[in-house]
C-alpha positions in Angstrom: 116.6 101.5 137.1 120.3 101.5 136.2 122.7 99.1 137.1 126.4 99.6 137.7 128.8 98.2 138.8 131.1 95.3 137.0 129.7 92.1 135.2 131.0 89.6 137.5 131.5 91.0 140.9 134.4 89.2 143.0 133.0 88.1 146.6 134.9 90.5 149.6 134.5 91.7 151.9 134.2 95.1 150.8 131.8 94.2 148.5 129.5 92.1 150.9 127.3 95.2 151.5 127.1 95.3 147.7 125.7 92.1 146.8 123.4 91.2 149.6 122.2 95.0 150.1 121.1 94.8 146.1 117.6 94.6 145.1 118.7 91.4 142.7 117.5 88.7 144.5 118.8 85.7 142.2 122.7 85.4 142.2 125.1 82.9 140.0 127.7 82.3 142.0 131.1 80.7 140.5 133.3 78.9 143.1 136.8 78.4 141.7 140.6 78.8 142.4 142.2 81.6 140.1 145.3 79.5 139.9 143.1 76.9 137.9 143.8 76.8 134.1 140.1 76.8 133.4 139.5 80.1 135.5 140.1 83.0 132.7 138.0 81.3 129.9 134.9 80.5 132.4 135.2 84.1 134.1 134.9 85.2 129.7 132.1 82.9 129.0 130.1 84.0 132.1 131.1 87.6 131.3 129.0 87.1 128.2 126.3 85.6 129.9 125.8 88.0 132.5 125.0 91.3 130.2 122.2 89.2 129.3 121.0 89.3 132.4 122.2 92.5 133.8 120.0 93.6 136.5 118.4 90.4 136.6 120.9 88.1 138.5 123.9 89.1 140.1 126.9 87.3 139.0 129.4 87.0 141.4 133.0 84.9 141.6 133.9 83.7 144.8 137.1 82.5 145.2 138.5 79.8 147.0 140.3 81.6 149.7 136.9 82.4 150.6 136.3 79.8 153.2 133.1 80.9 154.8 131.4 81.4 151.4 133.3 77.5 150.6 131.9 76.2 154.0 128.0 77.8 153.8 127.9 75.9 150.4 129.7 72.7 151.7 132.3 73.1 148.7 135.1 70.5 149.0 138.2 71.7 146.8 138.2 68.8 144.3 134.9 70.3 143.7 136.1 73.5 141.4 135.2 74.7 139.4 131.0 75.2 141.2 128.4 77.1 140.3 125.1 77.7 141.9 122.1 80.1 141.7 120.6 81.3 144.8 117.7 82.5 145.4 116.8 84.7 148.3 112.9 84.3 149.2 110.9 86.0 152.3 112.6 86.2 155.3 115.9 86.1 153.4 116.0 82.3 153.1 118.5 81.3 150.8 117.4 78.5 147.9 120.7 76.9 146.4 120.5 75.0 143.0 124.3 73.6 142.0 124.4 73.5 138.7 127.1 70.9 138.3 126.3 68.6 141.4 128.3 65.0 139.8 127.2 63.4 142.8 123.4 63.3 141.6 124.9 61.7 138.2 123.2 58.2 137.3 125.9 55.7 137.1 126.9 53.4 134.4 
């Protein structure tokens, strides 16, 4: 089966139907404000890693101004840039693993 569509897809409503009415169940979500000066050279590197997986995991940028995406994920704003994979099993139950959680961090 073909994929199309872009590498990273942005999170909108228009593209809602898109993303959760896909047959990719596993999606990398990055969480971040487009202002930041990090944003352009993470959205490259992830660029790269997603045609490795295309058709594997949906990689999808959600941005800030987001704030129902934010609030499911209990994102504070001090917290960007995020990224988390999700998993959607039976019954559409939705498995989050953060991939930078600095909370969990052992401290000196």
């Amino acid at each position: 089966r073909r994929v199309h569509g872009p590498t990273i897809m942005n999170f909108s409503e228009e593209n809602v139907p898109k993303i959760f009415g896909s047959d990719i169940d596993t999606h990398f979500l990055y969480f971040n404000d487009e202002k930041n000066e990090n944003h352009e050279s993470i959205l490259n590197q992830i660029s790269k890693i997603a045609l490795d997986y295309k058709g594997k995991v949906m990689f999808v940028f959600v941005s800030k101004n987001e704030k129902n995406m934010i609030s499911f994920f209990q994102i504070e704003e001090n917290d960007f840039p995020k990224f988390i994979l999700t998993t959607f099993g039976n019954g559409d139950k939705v498995k989050k693993y953060p991939m930078n959680d600095n909370k969990n961090k052992n401290k000196n």
